[in-house]
mmCIF file of the C-alpha atoms, coordinates in Angstrom:
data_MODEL
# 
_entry.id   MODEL 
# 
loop_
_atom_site.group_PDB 
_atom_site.id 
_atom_site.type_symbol 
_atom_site.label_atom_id 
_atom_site.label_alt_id 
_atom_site.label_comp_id 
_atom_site.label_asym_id 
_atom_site.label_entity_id 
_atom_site.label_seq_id 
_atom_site.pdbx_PDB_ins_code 
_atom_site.Cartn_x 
_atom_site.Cartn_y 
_atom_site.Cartn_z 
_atom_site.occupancy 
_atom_site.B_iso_or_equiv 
_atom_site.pdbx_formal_charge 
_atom_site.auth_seq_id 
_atom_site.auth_comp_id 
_atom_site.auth_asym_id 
_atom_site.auth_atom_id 
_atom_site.pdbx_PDB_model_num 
ATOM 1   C CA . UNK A 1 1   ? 111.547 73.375  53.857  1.00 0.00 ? 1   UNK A CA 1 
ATOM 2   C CA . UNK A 1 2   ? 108.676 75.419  55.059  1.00 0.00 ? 2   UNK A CA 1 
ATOM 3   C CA . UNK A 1 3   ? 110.011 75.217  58.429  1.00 0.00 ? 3   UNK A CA 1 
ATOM 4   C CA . UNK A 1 4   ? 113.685 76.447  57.241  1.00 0.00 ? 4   UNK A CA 1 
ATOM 5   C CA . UNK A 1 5   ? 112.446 79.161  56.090  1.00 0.00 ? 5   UNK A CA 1 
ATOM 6   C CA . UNK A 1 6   ? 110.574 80.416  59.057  1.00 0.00 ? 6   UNK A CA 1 
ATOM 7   C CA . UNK A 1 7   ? 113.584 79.520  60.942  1.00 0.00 ? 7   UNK A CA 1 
ATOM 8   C CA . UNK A 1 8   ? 115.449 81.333  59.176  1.00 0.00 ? 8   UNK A CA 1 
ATOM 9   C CA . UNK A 1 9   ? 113.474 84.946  59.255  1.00 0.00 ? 9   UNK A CA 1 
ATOM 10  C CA . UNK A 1 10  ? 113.193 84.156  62.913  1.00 0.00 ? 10  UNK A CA 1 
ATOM 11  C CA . UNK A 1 11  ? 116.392 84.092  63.569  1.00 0.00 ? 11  UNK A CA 1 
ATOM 12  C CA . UNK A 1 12  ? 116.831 87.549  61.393  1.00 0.00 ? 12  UNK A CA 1 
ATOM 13  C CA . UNK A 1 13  ? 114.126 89.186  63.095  1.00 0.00 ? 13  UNK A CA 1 
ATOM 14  C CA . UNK A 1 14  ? 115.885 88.406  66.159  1.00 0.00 ? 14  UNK A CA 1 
ATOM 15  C CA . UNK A 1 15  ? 119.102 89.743  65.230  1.00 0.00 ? 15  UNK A CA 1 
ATOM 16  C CA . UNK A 1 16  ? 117.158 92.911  63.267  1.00 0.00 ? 16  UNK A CA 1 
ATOM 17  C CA . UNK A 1 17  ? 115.409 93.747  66.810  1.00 0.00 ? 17  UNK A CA 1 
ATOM 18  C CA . UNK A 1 18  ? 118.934 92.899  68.686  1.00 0.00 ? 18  UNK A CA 1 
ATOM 19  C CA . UNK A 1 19  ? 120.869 95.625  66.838  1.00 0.00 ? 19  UNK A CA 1 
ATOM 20  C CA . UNK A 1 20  ? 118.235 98.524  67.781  1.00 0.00 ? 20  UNK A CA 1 
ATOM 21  C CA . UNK A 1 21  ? 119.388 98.445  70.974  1.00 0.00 ? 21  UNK A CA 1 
ATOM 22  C CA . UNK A 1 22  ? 121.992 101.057 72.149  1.00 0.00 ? 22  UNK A CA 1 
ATOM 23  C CA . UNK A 1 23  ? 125.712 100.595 71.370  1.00 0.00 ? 23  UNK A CA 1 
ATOM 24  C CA . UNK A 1 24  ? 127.666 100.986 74.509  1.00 0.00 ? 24  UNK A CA 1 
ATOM 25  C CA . UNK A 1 25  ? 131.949 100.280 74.022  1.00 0.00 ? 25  UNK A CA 1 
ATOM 26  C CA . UNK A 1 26  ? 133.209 97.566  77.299  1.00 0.00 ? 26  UNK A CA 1 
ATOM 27  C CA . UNK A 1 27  ? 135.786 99.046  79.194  1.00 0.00 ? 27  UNK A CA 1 
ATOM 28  C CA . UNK A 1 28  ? 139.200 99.566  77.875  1.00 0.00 ? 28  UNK A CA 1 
ATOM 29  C CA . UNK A 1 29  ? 142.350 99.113  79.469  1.00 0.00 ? 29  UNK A CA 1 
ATOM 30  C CA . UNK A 1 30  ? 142.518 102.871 78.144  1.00 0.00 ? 30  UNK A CA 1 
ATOM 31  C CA . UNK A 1 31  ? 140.258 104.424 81.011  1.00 0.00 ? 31  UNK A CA 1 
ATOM 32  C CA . UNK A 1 32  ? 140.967 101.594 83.481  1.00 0.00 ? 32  UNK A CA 1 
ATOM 33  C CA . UNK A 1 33  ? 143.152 103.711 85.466  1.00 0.00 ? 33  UNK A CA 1 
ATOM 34  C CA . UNK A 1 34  ? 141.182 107.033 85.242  1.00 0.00 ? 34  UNK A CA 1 
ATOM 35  C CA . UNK A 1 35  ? 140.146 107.677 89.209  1.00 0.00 ? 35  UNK A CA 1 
ATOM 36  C CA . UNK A 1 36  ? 136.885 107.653 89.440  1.00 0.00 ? 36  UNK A CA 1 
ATOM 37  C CA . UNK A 1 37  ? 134.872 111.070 90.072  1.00 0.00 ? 37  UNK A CA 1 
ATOM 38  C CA . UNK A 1 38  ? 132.079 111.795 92.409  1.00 0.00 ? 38  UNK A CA 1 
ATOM 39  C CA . UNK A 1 39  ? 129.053 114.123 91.475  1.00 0.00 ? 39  UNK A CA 1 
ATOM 40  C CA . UNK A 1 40  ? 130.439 114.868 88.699  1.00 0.00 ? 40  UNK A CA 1 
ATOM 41  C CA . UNK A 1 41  ? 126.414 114.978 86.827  1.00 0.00 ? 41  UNK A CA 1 
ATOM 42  C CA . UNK A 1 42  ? 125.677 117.610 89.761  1.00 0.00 ? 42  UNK A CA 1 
ATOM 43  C CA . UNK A 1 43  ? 127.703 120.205 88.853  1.00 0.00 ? 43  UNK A CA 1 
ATOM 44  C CA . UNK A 1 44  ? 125.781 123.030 86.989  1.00 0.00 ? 44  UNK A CA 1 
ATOM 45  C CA . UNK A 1 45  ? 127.070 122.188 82.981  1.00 0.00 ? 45  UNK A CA 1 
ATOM 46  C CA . UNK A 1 46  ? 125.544 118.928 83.170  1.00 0.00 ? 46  UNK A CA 1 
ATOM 47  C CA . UNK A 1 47  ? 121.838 120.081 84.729  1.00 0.00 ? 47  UNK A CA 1 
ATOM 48  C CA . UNK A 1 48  ? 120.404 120.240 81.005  1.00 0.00 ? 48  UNK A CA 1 
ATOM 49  C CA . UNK A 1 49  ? 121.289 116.757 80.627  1.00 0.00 ? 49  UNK A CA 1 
ATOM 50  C CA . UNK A 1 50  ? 117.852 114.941 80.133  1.00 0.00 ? 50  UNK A CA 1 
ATOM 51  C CA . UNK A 1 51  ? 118.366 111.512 82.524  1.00 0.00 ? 51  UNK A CA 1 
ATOM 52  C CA . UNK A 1 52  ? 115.115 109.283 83.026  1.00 0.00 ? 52  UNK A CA 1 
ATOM 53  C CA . UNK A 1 53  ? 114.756 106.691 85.083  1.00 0.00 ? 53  UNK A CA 1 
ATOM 54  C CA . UNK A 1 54  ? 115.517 103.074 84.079  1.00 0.00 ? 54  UNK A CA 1 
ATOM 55  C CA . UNK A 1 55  ? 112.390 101.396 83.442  1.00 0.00 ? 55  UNK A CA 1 
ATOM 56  C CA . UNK A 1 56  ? 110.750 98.748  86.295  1.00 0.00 ? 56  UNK A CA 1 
ATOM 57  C CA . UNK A 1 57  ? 111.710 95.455  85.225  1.00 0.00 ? 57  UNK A CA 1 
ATOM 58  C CA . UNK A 1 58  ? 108.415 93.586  84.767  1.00 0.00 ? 58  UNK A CA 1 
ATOM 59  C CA . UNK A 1 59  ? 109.254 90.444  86.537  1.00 0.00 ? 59  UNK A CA 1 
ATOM 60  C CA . UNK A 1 60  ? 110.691 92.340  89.657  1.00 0.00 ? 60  UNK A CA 1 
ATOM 61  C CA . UNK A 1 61  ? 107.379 94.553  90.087  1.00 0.00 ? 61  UNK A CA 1 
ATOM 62  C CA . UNK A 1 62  ? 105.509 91.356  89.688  1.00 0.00 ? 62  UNK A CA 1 
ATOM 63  C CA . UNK A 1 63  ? 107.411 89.761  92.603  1.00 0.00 ? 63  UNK A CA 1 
ATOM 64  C CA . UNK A 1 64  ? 107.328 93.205  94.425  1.00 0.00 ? 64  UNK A CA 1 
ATOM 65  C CA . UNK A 1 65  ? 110.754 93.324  94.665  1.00 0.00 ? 65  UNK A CA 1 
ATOM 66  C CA . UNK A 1 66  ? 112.685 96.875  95.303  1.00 0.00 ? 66  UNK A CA 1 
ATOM 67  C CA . UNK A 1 67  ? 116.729 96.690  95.113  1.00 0.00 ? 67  UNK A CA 1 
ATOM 68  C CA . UNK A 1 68  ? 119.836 98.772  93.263  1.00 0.00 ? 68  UNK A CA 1 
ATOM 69  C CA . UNK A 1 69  ? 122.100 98.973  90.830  1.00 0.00 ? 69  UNK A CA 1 
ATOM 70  C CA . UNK A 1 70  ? 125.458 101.191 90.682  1.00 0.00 ? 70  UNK A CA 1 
ATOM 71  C CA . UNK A 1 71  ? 126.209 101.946 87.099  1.00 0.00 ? 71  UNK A CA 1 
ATOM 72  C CA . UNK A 1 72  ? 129.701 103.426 86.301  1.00 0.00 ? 72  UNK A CA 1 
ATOM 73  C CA . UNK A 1 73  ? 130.857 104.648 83.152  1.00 0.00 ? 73  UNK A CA 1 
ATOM 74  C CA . UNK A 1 74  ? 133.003 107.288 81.064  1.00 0.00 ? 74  UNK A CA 1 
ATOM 75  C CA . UNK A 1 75  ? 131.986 110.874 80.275  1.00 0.00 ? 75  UNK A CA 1 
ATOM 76  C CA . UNK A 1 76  ? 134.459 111.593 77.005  1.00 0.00 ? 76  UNK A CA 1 
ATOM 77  C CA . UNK A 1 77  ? 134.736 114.971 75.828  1.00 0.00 ? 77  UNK A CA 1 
ATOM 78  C CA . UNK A 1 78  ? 133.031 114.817 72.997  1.00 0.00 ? 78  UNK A CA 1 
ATOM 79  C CA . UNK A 1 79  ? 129.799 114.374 75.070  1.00 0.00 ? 79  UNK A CA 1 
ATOM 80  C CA . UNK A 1 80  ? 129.915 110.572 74.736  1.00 0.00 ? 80  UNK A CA 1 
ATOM 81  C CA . UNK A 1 81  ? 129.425 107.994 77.198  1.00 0.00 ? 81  UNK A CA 1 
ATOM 82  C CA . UNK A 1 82  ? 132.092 104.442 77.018  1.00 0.00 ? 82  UNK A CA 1 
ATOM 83  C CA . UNK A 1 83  ? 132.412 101.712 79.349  1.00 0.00 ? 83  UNK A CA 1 
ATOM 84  C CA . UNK A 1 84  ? 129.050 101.017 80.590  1.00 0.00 ? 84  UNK A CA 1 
ATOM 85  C CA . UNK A 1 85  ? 129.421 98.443  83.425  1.00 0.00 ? 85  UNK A CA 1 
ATOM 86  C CA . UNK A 1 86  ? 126.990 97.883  86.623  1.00 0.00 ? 86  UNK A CA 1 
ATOM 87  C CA . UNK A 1 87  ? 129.514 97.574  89.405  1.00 0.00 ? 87  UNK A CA 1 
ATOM 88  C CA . UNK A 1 88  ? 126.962 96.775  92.439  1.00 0.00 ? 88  UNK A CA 1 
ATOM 89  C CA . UNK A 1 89  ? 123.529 95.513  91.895  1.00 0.00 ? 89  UNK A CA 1 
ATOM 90  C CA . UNK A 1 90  ? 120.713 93.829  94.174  1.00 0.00 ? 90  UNK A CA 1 
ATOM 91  C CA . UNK A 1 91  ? 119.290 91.948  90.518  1.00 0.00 ? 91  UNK A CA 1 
ATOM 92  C CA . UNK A 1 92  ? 120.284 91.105  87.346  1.00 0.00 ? 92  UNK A CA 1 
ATOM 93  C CA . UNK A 1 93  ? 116.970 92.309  86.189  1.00 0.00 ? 93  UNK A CA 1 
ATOM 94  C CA . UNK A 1 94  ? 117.681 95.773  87.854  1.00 0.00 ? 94  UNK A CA 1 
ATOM 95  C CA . UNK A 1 95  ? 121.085 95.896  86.780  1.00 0.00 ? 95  UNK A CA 1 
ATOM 96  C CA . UNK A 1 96  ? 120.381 95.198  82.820  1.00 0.00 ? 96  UNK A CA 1 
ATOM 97  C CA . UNK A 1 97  ? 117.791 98.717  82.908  1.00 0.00 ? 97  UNK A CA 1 
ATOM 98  C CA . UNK A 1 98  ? 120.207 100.148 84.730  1.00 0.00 ? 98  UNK A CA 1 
ATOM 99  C CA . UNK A 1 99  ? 123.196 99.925  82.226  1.00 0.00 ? 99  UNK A CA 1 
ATOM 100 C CA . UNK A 1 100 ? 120.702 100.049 79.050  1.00 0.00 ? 100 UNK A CA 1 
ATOM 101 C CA . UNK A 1 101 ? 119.248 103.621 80.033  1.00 0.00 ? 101 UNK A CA 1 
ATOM 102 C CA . UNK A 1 102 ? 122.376 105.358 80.931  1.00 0.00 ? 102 UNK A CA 1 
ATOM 103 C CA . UNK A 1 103 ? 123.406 105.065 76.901  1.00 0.00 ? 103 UNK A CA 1 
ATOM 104 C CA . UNK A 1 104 ? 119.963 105.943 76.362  1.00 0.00 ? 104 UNK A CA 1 
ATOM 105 C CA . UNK A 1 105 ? 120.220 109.818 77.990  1.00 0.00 ? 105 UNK A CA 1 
ATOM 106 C CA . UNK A 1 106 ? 120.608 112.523 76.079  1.00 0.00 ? 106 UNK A CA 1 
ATOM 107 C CA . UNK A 1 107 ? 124.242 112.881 76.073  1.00 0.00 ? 107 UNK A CA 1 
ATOM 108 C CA . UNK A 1 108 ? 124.891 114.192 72.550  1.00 0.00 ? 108 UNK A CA 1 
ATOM 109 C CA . UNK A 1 109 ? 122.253 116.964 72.971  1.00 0.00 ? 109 UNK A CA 1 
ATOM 110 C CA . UNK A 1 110 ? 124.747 118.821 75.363  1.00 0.00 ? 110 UNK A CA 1 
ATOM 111 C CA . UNK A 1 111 ? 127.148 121.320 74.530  1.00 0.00 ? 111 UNK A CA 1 
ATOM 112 C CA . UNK A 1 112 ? 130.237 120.777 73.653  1.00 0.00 ? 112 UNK A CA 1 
ATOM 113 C CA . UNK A 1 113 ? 133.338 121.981 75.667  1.00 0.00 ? 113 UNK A CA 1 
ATOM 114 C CA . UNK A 1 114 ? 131.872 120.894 79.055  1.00 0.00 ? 114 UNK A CA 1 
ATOM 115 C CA . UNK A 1 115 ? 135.056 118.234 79.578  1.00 0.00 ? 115 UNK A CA 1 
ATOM 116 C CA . UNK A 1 116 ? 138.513 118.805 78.483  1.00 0.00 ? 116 UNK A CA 1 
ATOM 117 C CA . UNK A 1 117 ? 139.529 115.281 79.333  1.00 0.00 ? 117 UNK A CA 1 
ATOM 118 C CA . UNK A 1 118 ? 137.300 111.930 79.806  1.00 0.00 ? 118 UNK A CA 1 
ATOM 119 C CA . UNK A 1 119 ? 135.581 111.157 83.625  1.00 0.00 ? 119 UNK A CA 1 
ATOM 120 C CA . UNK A 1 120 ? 134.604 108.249 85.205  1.00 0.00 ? 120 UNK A CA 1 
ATOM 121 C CA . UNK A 1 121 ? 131.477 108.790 86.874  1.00 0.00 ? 121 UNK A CA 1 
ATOM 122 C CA . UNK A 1 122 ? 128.739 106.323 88.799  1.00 0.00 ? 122 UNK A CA 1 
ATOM 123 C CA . UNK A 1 123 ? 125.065 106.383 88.937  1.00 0.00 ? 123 UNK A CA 1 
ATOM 124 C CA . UNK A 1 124 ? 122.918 104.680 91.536  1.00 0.00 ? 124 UNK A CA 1 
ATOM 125 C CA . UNK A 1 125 ? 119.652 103.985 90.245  1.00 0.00 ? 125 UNK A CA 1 
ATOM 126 C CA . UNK A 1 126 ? 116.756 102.873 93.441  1.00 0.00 ? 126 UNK A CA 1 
ATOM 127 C CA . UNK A 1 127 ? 113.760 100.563 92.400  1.00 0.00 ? 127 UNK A CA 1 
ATOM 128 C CA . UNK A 1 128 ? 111.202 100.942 94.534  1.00 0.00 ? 128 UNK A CA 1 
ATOM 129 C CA . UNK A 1 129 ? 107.188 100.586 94.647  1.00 0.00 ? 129 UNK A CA 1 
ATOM 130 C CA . UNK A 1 130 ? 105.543 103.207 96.132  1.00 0.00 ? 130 UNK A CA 1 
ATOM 131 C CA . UNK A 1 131 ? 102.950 102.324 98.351  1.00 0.00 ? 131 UNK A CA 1 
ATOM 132 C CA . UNK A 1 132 ? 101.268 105.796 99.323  1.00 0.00 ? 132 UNK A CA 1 
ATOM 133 C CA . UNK A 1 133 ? 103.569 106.605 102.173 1.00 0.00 ? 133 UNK A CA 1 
ATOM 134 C CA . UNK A 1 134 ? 106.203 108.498 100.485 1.00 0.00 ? 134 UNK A CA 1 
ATOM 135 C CA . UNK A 1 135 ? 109.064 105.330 100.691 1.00 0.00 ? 135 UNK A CA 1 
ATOM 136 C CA . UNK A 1 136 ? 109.962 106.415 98.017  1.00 0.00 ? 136 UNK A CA 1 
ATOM 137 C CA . UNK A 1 137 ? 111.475 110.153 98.082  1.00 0.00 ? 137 UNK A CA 1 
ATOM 138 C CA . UNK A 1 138 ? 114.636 110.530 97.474  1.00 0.00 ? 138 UNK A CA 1 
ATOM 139 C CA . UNK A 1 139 ? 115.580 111.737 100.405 1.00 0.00 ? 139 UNK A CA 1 
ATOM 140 C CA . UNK A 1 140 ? 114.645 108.595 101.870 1.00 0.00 ? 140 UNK A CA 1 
ATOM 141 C CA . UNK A 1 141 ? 116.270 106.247 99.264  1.00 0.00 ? 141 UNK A CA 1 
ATOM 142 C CA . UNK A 1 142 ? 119.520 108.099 99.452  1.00 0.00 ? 142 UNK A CA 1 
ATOM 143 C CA . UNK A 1 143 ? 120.365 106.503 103.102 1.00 0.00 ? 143 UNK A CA 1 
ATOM 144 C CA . UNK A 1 144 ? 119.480 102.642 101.468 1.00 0.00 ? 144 UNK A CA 1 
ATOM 145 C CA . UNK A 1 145 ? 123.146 101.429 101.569 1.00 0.00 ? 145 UNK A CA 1 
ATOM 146 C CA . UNK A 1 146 ? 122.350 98.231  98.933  1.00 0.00 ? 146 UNK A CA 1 
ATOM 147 C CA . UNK A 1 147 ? 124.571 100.132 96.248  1.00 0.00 ? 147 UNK A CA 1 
ATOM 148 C CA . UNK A 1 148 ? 126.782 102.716 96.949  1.00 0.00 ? 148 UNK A CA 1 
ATOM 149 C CA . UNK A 1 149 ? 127.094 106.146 95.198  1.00 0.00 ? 149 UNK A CA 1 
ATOM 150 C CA . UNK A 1 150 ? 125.624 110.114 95.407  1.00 0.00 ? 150 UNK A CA 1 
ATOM 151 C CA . UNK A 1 151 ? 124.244 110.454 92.121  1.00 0.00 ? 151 UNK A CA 1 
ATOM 152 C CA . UNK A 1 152 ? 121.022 108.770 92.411  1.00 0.00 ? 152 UNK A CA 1 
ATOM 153 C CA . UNK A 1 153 ? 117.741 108.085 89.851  1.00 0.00 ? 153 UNK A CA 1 
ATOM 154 C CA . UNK A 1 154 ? 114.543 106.685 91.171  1.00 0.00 ? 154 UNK A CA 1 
ATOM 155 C CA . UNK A 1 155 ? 112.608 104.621 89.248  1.00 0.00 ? 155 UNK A CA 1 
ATOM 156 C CA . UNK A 1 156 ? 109.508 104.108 91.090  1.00 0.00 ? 156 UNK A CA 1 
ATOM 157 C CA . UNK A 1 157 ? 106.437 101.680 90.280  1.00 0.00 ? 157 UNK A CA 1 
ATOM 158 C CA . UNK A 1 158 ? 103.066 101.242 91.804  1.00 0.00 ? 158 UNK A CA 1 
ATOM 159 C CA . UNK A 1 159 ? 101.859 98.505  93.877  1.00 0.00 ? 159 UNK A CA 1 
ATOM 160 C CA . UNK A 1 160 ? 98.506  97.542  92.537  1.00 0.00 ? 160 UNK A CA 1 
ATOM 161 C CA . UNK A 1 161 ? 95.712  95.268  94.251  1.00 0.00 ? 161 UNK A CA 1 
ATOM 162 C CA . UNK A 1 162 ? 93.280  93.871  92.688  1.00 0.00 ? 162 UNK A CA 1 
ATOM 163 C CA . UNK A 1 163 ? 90.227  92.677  93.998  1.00 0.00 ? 163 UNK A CA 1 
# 
């Protein structure tokens, strides 16, 4: 009985923690079609737009691993992001920050008006360690071929030794 019960509030904690993460909508056969556009984040409009890096995945920095992942999704105009989907990635582990952070930006903090119809738009997010000789500018990341795509976010970890 004791053992129920704890099984039981597990399992609720679980799905309690589970549903803070964000909501992102899959894909509809609605914006399937829609073409996709390129640099669409550069133009000026969108510069207030606070994007952050996706976070190092623990297990990949551990294993000083560096890779990609191409995130694509759909800008509505309502300032609302749907179909979240990586479309190239060089790990799982990359991919999953990848796709969790872009519902994470600030897209409701824009103004409205920006879009008068919905875009579909990719973001390459780089992993890489920096190691003190400047790998990891983005000038230099932008000519890794891994993942494809223009609009790119570095998320850059240290390489520690100890010893």
């Amino acid at each position: 009985m004791k053992y129920a019960i704890l099984t039981v509030f597990a399992a609720g904690f679980i799905v309690a923690c589970g549903a803070t993460e964000p909501a992102t909508t899959p894909a509809t056969s609605e914006y399937a079609q829609l073409p996709l556009s390129t640099d669409v984040l550069a133009m000026p409009e969108w510069q207030a737009l606070e994007r952050f890096p996706a976070r190092y995945p623990k297990k990949e920095a551990m294993a000083a691993n560096t890779g990609c992942a191409t995130v694509e999704y759909v800008i509505k105009p309502d300032n609302t992001v749907t179909g979240i989907r990586v479309v190239e990635s060089s790990s799982r582990h990359f991919a999953k920050e990848a796709q969790q952070v872009v519902a994470k930006w600030k897209w409701a903090a824009m103004p409205a008006g920006i879009l008068d119809k919905p875009v579909k738009t990719q973001t390459r997010f780089e992993f890489c360690l920096e190691d003190g000789s400047g790998q990891c500018r983005l000038e230099k990341l932008a000519s890794k071929t891994g993942c494809s795509g223009s609009d790119i976010i570095a998320s850059v970890g240290m390489r520690v030794s100890r010893g």
